[in-house]
N, C-alpha and C positions, 0 to 999 in steps of 0.2 A: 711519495715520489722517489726518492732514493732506494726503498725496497724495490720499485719496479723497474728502475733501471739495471740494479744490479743481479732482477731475476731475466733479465734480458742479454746481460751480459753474463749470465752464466749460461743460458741456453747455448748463447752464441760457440761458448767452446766446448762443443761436444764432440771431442776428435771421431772421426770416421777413417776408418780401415778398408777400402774396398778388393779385393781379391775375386780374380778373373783372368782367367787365360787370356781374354781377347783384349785386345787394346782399344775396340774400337767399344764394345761393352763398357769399359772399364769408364770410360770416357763420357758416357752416356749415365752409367748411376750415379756417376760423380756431377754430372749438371742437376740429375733429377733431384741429389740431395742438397745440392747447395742452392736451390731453389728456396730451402727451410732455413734462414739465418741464423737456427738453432744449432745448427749442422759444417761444420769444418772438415772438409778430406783432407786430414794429415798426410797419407802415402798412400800408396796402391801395390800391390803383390798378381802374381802373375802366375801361382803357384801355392799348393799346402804347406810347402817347405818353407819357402819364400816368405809367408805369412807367417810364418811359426818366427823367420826371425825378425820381421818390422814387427810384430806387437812388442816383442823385447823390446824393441830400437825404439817405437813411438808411444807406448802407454797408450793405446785406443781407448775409450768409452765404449765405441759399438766398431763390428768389424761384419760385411753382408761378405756371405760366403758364396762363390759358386762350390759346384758339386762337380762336375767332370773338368779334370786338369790335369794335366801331364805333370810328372815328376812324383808329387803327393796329390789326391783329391780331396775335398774339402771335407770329405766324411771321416778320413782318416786324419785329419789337420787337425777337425774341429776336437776327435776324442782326446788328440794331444792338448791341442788347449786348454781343454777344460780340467785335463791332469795336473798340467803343471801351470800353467796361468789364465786364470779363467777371467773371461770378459764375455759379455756379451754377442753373441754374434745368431746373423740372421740369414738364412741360407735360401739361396737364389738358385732353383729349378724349373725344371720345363714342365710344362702342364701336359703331361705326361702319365701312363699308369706308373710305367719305371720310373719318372720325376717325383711321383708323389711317395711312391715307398721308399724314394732314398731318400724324400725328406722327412717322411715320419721314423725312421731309424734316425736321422737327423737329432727329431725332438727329445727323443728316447736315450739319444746321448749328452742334452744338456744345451742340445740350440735356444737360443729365445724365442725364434720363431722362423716361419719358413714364408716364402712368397714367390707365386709363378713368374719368371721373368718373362713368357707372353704375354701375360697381363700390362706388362710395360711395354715392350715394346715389338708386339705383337701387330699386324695392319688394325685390331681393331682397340688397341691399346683407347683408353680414355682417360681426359683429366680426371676422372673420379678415382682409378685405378692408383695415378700416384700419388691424390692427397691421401690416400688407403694404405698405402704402402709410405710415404713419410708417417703418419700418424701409427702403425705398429713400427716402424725404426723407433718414435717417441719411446711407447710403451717398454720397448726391448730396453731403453738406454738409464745403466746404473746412475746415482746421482754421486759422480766422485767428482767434479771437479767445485768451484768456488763457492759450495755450500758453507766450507768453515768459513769462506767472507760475509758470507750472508748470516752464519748463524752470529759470527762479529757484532756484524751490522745489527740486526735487529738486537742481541745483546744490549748493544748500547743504548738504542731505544728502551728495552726495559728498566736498563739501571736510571736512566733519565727519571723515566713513570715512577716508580723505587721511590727514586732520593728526593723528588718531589712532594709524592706524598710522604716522606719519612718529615721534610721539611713543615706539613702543616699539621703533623702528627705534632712536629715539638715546638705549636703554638704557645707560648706562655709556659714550656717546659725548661728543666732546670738547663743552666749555661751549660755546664759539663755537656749535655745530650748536642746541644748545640755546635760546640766543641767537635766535638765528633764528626759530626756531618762537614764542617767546616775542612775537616783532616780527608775526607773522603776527594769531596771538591776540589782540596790540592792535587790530589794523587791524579785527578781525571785533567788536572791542567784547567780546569773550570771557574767560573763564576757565578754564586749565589748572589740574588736582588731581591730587593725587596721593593716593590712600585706599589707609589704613591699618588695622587690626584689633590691639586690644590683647588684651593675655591672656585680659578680663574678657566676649570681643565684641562691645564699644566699638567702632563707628569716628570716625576721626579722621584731620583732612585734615594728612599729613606735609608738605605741598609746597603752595604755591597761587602761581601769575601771572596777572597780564593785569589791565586794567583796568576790568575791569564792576563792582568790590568800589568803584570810585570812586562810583559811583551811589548808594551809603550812606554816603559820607561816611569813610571807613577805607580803610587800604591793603592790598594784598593779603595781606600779611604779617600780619595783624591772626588770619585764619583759621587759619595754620600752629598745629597742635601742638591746637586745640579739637577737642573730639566734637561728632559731629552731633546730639543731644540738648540740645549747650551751645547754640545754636544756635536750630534749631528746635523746633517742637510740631506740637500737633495732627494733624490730618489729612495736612498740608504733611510732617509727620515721618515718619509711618507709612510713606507713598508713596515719598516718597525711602530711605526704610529696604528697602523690597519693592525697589527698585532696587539697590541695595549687594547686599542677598544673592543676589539674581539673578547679579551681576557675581562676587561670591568662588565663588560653587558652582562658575565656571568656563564663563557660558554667553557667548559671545563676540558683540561689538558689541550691546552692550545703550542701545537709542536711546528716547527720553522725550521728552514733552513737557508742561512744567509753569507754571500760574501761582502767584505769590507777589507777594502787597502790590499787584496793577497790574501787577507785569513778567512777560513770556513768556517760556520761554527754551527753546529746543531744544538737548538735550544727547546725549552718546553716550558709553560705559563700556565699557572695555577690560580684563581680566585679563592680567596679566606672571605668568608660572609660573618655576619654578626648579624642576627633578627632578619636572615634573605636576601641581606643589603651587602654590596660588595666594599670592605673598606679597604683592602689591598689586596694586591699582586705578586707572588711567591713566583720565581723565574731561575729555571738553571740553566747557564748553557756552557758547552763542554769547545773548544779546539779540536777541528778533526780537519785542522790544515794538513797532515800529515797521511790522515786516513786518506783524503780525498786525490793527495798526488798519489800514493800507491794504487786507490782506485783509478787515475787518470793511466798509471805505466801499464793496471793491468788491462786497462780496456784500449792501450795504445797496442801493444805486445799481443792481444786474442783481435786485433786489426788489421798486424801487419806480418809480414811474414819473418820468422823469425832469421833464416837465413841472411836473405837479402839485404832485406829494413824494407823491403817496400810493398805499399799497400795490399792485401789481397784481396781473392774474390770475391766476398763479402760486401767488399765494397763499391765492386764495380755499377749494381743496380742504382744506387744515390748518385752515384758519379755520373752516371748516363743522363737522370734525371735531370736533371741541373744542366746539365750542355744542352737539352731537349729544348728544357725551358726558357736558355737562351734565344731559340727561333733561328739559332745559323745550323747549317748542315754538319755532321760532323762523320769519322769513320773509326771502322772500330779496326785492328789490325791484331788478330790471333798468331801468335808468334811461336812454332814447336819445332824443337832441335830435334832434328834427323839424327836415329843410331844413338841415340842420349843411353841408353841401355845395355848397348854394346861399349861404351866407353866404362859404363861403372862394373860389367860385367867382369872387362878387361883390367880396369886397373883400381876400381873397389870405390868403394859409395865416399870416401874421401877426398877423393880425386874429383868424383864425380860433381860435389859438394861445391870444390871449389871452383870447379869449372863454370860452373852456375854462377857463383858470384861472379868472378870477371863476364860472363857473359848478361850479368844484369845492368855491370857498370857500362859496358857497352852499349847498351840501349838506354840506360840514362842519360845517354849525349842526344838521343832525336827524340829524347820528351822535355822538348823548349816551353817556351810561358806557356802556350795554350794546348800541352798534351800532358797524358798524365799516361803514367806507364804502373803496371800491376803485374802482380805473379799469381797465378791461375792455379797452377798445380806443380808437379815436380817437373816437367822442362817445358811449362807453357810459361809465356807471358803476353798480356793483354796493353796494347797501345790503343787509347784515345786521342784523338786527336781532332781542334777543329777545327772551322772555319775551311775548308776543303773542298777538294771536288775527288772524283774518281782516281783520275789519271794522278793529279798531285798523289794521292793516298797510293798509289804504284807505282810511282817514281819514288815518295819515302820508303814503301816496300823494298823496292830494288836497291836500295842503300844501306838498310841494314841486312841485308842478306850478304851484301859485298862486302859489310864490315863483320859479318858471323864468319864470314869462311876466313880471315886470315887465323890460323894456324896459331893457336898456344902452346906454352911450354909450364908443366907443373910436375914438379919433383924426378925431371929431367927426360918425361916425356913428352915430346911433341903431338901434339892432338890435334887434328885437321878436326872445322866441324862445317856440318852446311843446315839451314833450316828449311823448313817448309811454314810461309804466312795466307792466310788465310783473309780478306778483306773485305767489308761491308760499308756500305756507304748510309746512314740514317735514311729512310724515304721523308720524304717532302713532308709527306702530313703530319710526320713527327709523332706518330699515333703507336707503332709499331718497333720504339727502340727496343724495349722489354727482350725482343725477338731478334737483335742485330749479335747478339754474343753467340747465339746458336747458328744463325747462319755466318758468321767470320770464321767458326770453327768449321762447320761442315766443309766451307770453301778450304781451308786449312786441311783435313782430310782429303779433297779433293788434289792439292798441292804435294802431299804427300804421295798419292798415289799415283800421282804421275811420274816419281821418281824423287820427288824431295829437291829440295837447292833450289826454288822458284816461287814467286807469288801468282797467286789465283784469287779472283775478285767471284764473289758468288752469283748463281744463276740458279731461279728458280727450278731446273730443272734436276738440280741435284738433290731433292729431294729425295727422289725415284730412287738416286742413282746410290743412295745411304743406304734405303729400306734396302734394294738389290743387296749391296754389302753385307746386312745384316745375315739375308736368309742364305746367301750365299757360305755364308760361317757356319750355320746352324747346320746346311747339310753336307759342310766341309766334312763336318766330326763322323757322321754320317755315312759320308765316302770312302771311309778310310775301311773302317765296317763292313760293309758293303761290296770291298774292292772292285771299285768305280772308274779306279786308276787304270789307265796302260801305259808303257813306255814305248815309243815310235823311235826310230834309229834310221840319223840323215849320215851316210857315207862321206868319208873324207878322202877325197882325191888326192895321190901324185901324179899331175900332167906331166911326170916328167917321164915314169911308165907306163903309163895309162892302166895304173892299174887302185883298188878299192885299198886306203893302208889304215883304216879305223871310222871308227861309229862314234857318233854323237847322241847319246841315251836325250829324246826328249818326254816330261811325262805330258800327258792329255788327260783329260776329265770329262768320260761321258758320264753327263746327269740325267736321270729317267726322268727328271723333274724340267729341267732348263737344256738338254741336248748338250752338245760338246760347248765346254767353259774354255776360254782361253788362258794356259799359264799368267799370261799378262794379267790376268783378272784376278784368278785365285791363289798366286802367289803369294803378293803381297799381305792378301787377306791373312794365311796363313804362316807369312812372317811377323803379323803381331800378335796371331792368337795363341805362339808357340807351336801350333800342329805342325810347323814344315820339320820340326825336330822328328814326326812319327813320320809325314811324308818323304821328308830326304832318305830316313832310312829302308822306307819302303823300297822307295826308287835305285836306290846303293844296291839291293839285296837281291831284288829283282833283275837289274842291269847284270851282275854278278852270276846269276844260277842261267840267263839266258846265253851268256857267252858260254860258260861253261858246257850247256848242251850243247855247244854250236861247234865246240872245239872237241867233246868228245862219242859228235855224231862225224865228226874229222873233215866237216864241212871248211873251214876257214880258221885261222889264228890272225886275230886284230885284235889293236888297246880296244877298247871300251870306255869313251870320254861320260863321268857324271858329274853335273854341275852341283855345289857345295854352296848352300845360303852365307850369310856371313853368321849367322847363331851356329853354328853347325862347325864352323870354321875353329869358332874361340871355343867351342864345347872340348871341356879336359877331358871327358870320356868319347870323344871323337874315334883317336886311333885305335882304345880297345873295341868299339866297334865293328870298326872298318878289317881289323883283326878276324874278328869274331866272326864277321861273312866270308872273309876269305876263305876262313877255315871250316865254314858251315858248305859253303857250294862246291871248295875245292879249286878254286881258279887262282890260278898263277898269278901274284900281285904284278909283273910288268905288262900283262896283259888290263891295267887297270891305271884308268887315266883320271886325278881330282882336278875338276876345274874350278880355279877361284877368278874371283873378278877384281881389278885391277881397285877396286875402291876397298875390300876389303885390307887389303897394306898397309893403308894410312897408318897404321900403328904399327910403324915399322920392327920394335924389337919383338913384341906380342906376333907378329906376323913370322919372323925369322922364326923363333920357337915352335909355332905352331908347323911351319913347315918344315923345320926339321923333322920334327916329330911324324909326321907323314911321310915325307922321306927315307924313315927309317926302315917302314915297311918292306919298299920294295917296292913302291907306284911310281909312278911319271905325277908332276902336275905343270897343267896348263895355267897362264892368265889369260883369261877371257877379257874380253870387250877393252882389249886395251889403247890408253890414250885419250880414255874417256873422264878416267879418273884420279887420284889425288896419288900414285905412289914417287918416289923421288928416284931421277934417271942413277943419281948417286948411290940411292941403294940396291938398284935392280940388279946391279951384277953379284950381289950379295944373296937376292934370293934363290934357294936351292930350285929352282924351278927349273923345265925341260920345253916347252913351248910359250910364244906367245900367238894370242890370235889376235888377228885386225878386227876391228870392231865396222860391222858392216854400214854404220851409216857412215864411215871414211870412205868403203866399196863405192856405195853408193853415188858418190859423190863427186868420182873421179872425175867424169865428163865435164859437168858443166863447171863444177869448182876447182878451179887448179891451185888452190889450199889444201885441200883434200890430197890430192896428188903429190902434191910433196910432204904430207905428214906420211902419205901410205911410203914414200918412198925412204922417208927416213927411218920410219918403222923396221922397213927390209933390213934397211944396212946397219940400224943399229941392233938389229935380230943374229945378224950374220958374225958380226963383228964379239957379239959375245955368245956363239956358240950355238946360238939357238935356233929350236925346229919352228919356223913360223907359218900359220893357218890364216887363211885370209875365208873370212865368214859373209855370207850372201853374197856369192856372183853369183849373179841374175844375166850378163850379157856376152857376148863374144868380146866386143870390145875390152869390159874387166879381165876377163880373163888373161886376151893378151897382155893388153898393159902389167899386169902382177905378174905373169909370165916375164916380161920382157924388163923388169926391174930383181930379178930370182927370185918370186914368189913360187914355190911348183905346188905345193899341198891346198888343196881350196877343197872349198862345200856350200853348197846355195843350190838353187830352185834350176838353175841352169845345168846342174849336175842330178838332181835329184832332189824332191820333195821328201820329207822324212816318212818311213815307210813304217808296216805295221810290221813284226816281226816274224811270221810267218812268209815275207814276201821278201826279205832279208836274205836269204841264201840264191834264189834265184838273182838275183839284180847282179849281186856278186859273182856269182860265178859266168852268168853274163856277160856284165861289164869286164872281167880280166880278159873273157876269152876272145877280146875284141869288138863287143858290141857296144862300141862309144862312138855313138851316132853325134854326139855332141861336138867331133872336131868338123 
C-alpha cells in the first residue's frame, strides 16, 4: 500500500514545459496532458528563447517543443538545451514532408521524441492518437523527482525484513548479539516484541525493547507480561488482533501499517517455529509519524499550487465527481485574465507573480461554503460552484469580472486588469461533467475573442467555431509565406476643405483555402500565436514603400495611418524597427502615422516611454477607438500624442442615444482644448456628419466618405475627390 501511493504520487509530479507560439495550442496540450495525473504543466513558453529561460526558472522533467516560432525555433532551442541544460523534451510537428525532417534533425540533436500535432488535433484526430502521445510523453520522462522518497521508503521496508530476520537469527544467541539489535531499534525510534499465546488465546507481549514506549511516558518494561486486550480496544484491537493470528497460523513477514492516537507506525511480524509449530511471535515496528506528515506536505504541495495555496488542476476531476454525485446541478466558471502577458512582459514575471496572488484572493471571496475555486494554469482559475442555474452562474460571472477590473497597485504601478470567464452549466443527466472543463474554457476562448472583459456561457456551436480557429492559425503561418496579405487604404476627410488629408492602411486576408478572412477574425488569432509581430511588420513596411511610390510618382503627400497591436507597442526593439523601414523605403517619418488604442495606456509610465521613444523618430501617433478604454483623462495631456479618434460605435449612436452624443461631444472639446487633431471613425450618414461638423469635428472617415479601397484605385479617388468630385455633400 504505501509503495503505491507514493508511486502515485510521484507520477503525479512530472513537471511539464509546454512551448508553442500559439495560445490557443498551448492550451489544448496542456488539457491533453493533464488528462494523465502523472502530468503537471508547471509553465508554458511562447518561444525557443522564452523556453530556454523557464526550464532555468521551473526545472521541467519533460518540455513538448513546437518547431516553427518566432524569435528562436524550437530546433535551435532544443540544440541549446541539450548543451547546456538537458532535459527531456518532445517535439511537436505537422505531418508534413518539411514537418518530418525537421523532426528527424530534431532526433539527431538529442530530442526524446517527436509527434505530429495533426494527429492531435487534426479533424480526424482520435482518442487513440492522445493515449499514444501521453504514453511516449511517459517514455520520454526522466525519473528525477521523488524516487529518493521512494528509494527512502522502500529502504525502510527492507531494513524492517533485515532486522527481523537478524532478530530470529539471534534465537538462543549470545546477549551481546542481542544488544546490538536492541542499539539499532533505538536509533530507528522503534519497538522490538516478543508475542506470546496463553492457554486461554490471549496474547501477550513476553519481551519488549526500544524506545518508541518513551513517547507515552513508560518504559519499555511497562508492556512485558500484559495482553493485547489489557491494552488496547476498539477497532485499533480488532486490527492488530487479525495481525497476531495471521503471524501464529504461520504465514511469514506479516508487514502492517497502523494509526493510533496521531502516531503511524510501520511494522512487520515474524513466526519462530520449533518441530513446524508456531511457539512465538518476533515483531518490529518502527515510528514513521514523521515520515508520514512529510509524506502528507509532500502530497499537499504536488496538490496545490504553489503560488496561490489553492488547489490545482489535478484536482479538479474528483471535485467535479463528488458535486455530480450529489444529484444537484452545478457550473463550472473558467476564469482567464485578458493581457496577463503583457503585464509580465511590461513589468517582469514578479510583478506578474503578485499580481496573481492578489487576484486569487479576490476570487476567494465568491468561493462561499458550496464553491470551490482552483488555479488551472498560469492566469486561469477554475470556479465550481453549486446548487445553481444558468442565469445565477452569470450574474456570479458578472461580479467577479467587476471586482477583476478595479485597478491594483504593486511596486508603484498601477495595473488595470479585465478577464474573459468562460461558463458551463452540468447537463441534467450528470453523465457528461468529465466534459464541462473543456467546454467552460472553450466558452472562455469564445469570451476572449470577442474582445475580453465579458462572460460567455457555452453553445454547442462553438465547437465548429474552435476547429475554425485552429486551421485558421495553421494557414495564418502559411499566409505570411505565401503573401496572402494586402493592405486597402480608407481616406481621411477635412469637410472643412473638402479635400483627402491621410489614409488609413487596413490589412485584408485573401485565403485560396476560406476567401477573404476578416481582420476581426484573424487578428486576434495572431495576437496570441505571436505571428502579428511578422504581420505588423509586414503591414508597417508595406504601408511605407506604398506611400513612398505615391509620393515619388508625385502623385499626392498624406500621413499614412498604421495600426500597432499592443505586443508591438511594449516591443523594445519596436523603434529600431520602425527606424530600419524608414530608412529601407525612404519615406519621410512625418508622413507616417502609429495608431495605438486607447486600452493600450493602461500602463501608464510603460506607455509614456514607449511613446516617447516613437516620438523620437519623427511620426505622429494617433489613439484609436477612444473612450472605449481604461487610460486616465489625468494623464492624457501627458501623452506625447498628435490625434485622437472617436471610436465609431459613439458615431453610431448619435441619433438614437443622446449619451452617445454628449460623450462624442465632450470628446471634441476636450480634443480641442488640449491641442489636438480629432478623427471621428465610421460616418455612415448625412445626419453624423452634420452633427460632428456642427460640434468642430472637420476630419472624419466612414463608408459615407468611402469604403477602404485597394491601392491601385488610391490615386484616382484622390485626385478626384480634391478636384471636386464630392458627390457626398
Amino acid at each position: 500500500m504505501p509503495d503505491q501511493s507514493i508511486h502515485e504520487m510521484k507520477g503525479s509530479r512530472k513537471r511539464v514545459l509546454v512551448v508553442d507560439d500559439s495560445a490557443v495550442m498551448r492550451t489544448l496540450i496542456q488539457s491533453i496532458l493533464e488528462q494523465d495525473p502523472q502530468f503537471l504543466v508547471v509553465g508554458t513558453a511562447s518561444n525557443g528563447q522564452e523556453a530556454i529561460e523557464r526550464i532555468a526558472e521551473l526545472l521541467p522533467d519533460l518540455v513538448t517543443m513546437d518547431v516553427e516560432m518566432p524569435v528562436m525555433d524550437g530546433v535551435s532551442a532544443l540544440q541549446y538545451i541539450m548543451a547546456e541544460n538537458p532535459v527531456p523534451v518532445i517535439v511537436l510537428s505537422t505531418h508534413t514532408e518539411e514537418g518530418t525532417a525537421i523532426a528527424f534533425e530534431a532526433l539527431a540533436l538529442g530530442a526524446a521524441d517527436f509527434f505530429h500535432k495533426d494527429k492531435l488535433f487534426g479533424e480526424s484526430a482520435e482518442r487513440q492518437s492522445v493515449e499514444e502521445f501521453l504514453m511516449r510523453c511517459k517514455a520520454a520522462l526522466g525519473t528525477r523527482l521523488f524516487w529518493r522518497l521512494r528509494e527512502r521508503w522502500d529502504g525502510i521496508g527492507r531494513t524492517l525484513r533485515q532486522m527481523i530476520g537478524f532478530m530470529v537469527d539471534c534465537y538462543n544467541k549470545e546477549a551481546s548479539v542481542t544488544a546490538s539489535l536492541n542499539r539499532a531499534i533505538d536509533k530507528l525510534s522503534g519497538l522490538a516484541i516478543t508475542l506470546k499465546r496463553d492457554e486461554a488465546g490471549n496474547y501477550y507481549y513476553a519481551a519488549c525493547s526500544g524506545s518508541f514506549t518513551n513517547r507515552f511516558g513508560f518504559l519499555d518494561s511497562y508492556l512485558v507480561g500484559k495482553r493485547t486486550d489489557d491494552l488496547f480496544t476498539g477497532d485499533f484491537l480488532e486490527r492488530l488482533l487479525e495481525l497476531y493470528r495471521r503471524a501464529w497460523s504461520g504465514e511469514e513477514y506479516v508487514s502492517y501499517e497502523l494509526e493510533w492516537r496521531g502516531i503511524a507506525v510501520q511494522g512487520i511480524l515474524q513466526p519462530v517455529k520449533q518441530d513446524g509449530r508456531v511457539v512465538e511471535v518476533y515483531g518490529i515496528l518502527i515510528d514513521l509519524t514523521e515520515q508520514k506528515r512529510l509524506k502528507d506536505q509532500v502530497e499537499y504541495i504536488s496538490n496545490h499550487d504553489s503560488l496561490t495555496g489553492l488547489p490545482d488542476r489535478r484536482q479538479m476531476p474528483g471535485a467535479m465527481e463528488e458535486l455530480a454525485a450529489l444529484g444537484s446541478p452545478f457550473a463550472v466558471l473558467c476564469i482567464n485574465l485578458d493581457q496577463f502577458k503583457l503585464v509580465t512582459d511590461t513589468f517582469g514575471h514578479e510583478v506578474g507573480d503578485r499580481l496573481l496572488i492578489l487576484v486569487a484572493r479576490r476570487l476567494k471571496s465568491f468561493a462561499r461554503e458550496q464553491s470551490v475555486l482552483f488555479r488551472a494554469g498560469n492566469d486561469e482559475f477554475i470556479l465550481l460552484t453549486l446548487d445553481t442555474t444558468i442565469e445565477a452562474a452569470e450574474h456570479l460571472g458578472t461580479q467577479i469580472l467587476r471586482s477583476l477590473r478595479h485597478p491594483v497597485r504593486i511596486d508603484g504601478h498601477e495595473i488595470h486588469m479585465s478577464s474573459s470567464i468562460g461558463i458551463c452549466l452540468c447537463p441534467d443527466d450528470l453523465q457528461q461533467h468529465e466534459n464541462l472543463l473543456r467546454y467552460a474554457h472553450i466558452a472562455m476562448t469564445k469570451a476572449k475573442e470577442g474582445g475580453g472583459n465579458r462572460c460567455q456561457s457555452f453553445e454547442p456551436s462553438f465547437h465548429e467555431q474552435i476547429q475554425r480557429r485552429i486551421t485558421i492559425e495553421h494557414n495564418l503561418r502559411k499566409a505570411i509565406e505565401r503573401k496572402e496579405f494586402v493592405l486597402h487604404y480608407q481616406p481621411q476627410i477635412d469637410t472643412r476643405t473638402n479635400r483627402v488629408i491621410g489614409l488609413e492602411s487596413l490589412i485584408r486576408w485573401e485565403s485560396p483555402e476560406f476567401g477573404r478572412i476578416s481582420p476581426a477574425e484573424f487578428i486576434p488569432v495572431a495576437e496570441e500565436s505571436e505571428l502579428i509581430y511578422l504581420i505588423g511588420e509586414w503591414a508597417l513596411r508595406e504601408a511605407c514603400h506604398q506611400n513612398a511610390r505615391w509620393q515619388e510618382e508625385g502623385r499626392f503627400h498624406v500621413p499614412i495611418a498604421v495600426n500597432l497591436s499592443s505586443r508591438q507597442f511594449y516591443d523594445q526593439k519596436l523603434k529600431e524597427g520602425i527606424e530600419a523601414i524608414l530608412t529601407e523605403t525612404g519615406m519621410d517619418p512625418q508622413y507616417l502615422v502609429l495608431e495605438i488604442t486607447e486600452s493600450m495606456t493602461m500602463h501608464v509610465q510603460k506607455a509614456l516611454s514607449a511613446l516617447r521613444s516613437l516620438k523620437s523618430l519623427g511620426v505622429h501617433v494617433a489613439m484609436d477607438d477612444f473612450g472605449t478604454g481604461y487610460s486616465s483623462l489625468a494623464y492624457l495631456k501627458e501623452f506625447p500624442i498628435d490625434k485622437l479618434k472617436i471610436d465609431q460605435s459613439f458615431v453610431k449612436g448619435i441619433r438614437h442615444h443622446p449619451a452617445n452624443a454628449s460623450i462624442v461631444s465632450a470628446i471634441i472639446s476636450m480634443a480641442a482644448s488640449l491641442n489636438l487633431e480629432i478623427i471621428a471613425e465610421g460616418v455612415e450618414t448625412m445626419e453624423q456628419l452634420v452633427f460632428l461638423g456642427g460640434q468642430g469635428c472637420g476630419v472624419m472617415q466612414g463608408y459615407w466618405f468611402s469604403h477602404p479601397l485597394e491601392a491601385n484605385r488610391v490615386p484616382d479617388f484622390i485626385a478626384k475627390f480634391n478636384a471636386g468630385g464630392n458627390e457626398w455633400l
